[in-house]
N, C-alpha and C positions, 0 to 999 in steps of 0.2 A: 491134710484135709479130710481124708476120710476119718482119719481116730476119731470123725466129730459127728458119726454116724449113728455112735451109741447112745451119747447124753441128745440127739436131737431125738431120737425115738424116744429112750427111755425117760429122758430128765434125770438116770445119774451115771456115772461113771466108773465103771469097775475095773479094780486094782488086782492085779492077782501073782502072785510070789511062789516060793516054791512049798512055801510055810503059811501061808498065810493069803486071805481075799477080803478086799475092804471094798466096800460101795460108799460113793461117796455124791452129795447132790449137785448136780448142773444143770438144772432146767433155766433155760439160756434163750436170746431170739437172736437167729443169725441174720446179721446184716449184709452182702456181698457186694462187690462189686470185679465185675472181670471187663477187658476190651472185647471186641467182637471177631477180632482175628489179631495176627502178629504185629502186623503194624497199626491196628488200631480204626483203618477207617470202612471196615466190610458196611456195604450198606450205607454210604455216605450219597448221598446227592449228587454232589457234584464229581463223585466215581473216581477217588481219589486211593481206592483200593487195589495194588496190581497183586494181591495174595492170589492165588489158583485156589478152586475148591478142596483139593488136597491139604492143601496148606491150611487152610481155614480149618478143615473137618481136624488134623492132627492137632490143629491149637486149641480147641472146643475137647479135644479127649483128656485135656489135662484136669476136668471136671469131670466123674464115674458115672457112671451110671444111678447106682446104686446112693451115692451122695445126694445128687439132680434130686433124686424119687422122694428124698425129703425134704425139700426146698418148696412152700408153698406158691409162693409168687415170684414170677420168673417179669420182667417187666424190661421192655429194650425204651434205652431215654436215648432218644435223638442228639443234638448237637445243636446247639443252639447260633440260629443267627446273628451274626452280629448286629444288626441293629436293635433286635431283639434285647440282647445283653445288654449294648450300652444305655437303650432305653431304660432297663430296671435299675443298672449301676445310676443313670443320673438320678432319678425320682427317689429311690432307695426302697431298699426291701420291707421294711419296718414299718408300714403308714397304720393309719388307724382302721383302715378295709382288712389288712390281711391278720392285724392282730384278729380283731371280730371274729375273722373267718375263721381263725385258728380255735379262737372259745368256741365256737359251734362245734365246732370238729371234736374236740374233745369232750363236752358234752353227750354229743352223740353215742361217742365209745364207750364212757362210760354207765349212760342206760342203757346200751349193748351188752354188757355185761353184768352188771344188774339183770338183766334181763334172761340169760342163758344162764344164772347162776338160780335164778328161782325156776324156772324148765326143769333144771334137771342136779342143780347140784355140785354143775361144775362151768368149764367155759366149755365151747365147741371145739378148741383145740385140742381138749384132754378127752372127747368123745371116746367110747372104745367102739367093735363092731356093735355090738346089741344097741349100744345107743343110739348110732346110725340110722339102723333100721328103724328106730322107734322115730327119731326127731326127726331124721332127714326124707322124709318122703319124698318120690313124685309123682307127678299127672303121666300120664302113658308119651306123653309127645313130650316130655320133658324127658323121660326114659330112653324114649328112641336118639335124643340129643345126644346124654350121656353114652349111649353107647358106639354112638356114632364117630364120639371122640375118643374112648378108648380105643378103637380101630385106627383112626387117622396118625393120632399124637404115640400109638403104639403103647398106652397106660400100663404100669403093674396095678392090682387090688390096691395097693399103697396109694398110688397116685388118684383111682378114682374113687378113692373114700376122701383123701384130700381135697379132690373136686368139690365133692357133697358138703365137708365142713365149711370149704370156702363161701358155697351158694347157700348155706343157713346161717352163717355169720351176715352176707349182704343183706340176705331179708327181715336178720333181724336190726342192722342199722335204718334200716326203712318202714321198721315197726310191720311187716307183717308178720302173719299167723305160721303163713306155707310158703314152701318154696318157690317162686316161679320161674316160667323158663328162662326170663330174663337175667334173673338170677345166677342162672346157674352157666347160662351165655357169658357172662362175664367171668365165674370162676374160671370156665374153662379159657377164656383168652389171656387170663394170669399164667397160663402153661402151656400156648401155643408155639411161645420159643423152644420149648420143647424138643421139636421135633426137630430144629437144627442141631440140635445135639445126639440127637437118638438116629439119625438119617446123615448127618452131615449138611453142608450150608449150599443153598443150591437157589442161585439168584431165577431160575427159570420155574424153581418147583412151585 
């Protein structure tokens, strides 16, 4: 997992021999998916979890640190109820509502990027520092936000420029100008799993 640290920063990949060093391109989107402890149900409802926090925090280290720091969205999906389930199994996934909803959706993304490509040239994911500072602004109580979560979630720079790109990609699918706090309220809840990784899992904390 980690060799995937490189082409996730850089977008490419480097070879290197004793003779010879090749670079090679991998700009890539990593998709994941892991349990939430060993046997699967940390966090379940109906507390079907008998893991100890030891046990969970040693399952959670098999992700680095340093991996986590470049993973933008961190997002815990619940367990779906059964009647929940069999509701959509009967009616079916596929109706004429969720196609729609899907065109919209991709519409949107793609005047999204249209959008951050006339700004500046590139998308928000390919930002470097200076552009940051240039496109990602905030307001002073949006500022105190941000830093209030680097403190909590224990951020590297890595992680709270990722914040910042997250919170100017939402406002520009929402067509504004500037950042708002809202905005950026939500980048930072893409990464408040976080801190079960960085702390350990701790049903009380």
């Amino acid at each position: 997992l980690d060799v995937l640290r490189e082409p996730l920063e850089s977008g490419v990949i480097t070879i290197s021999r004793a003779n010879y060093r090749m670079q090679l391109p991998a700009n890539f989107q990593l998709v994941a998916a892991m349990n939430p402890c060993h046997c699967g149900y940390y966090g379940d409802p109906q507390g079907r979890c008998r893991c100890t926090p030891e046990k969970v925090q040693r399952y959670l280290e098999k992700i680095s640190g340093p991996l986590l720091d470049r993973i933008d969205l961190i997002v815990e999906v619940p367990r779906i109820a059964h009647h929940d389930l069999r509701a959509v199994t009967v009616r079916g996934d596929l109706n004429k509502a969720s196609i729609s909803e899907s065109d919209n959706v991709r519409r949107r993304v793609l005047q999204c990027r249209v959008l951050q490509k006339e700004r500046c040239g590139k998308l928000n994911s390919d930002l470097g520092n200076p552009d940051i500072e240039a496109f990602c602004e905030l307001d002073a109580s949006s500022e105190r936000l941000l830093a209030l979560a680097v403190d909590k979630l224990r951020l590297s720079a890595r992680g709270c420029h990722r914040i910042l790109k997250i919170a100017r990609t939402i406002a520009d699918l929402e067509q504004r100008s500037a950042i708002h706090e809202r905005d950026l309220t939500e980048a930072i809840a893409y990464r408040r799993m976080e801190r079960y990784f960085n702390q350990g899992a701790n049903p009380d904390g």
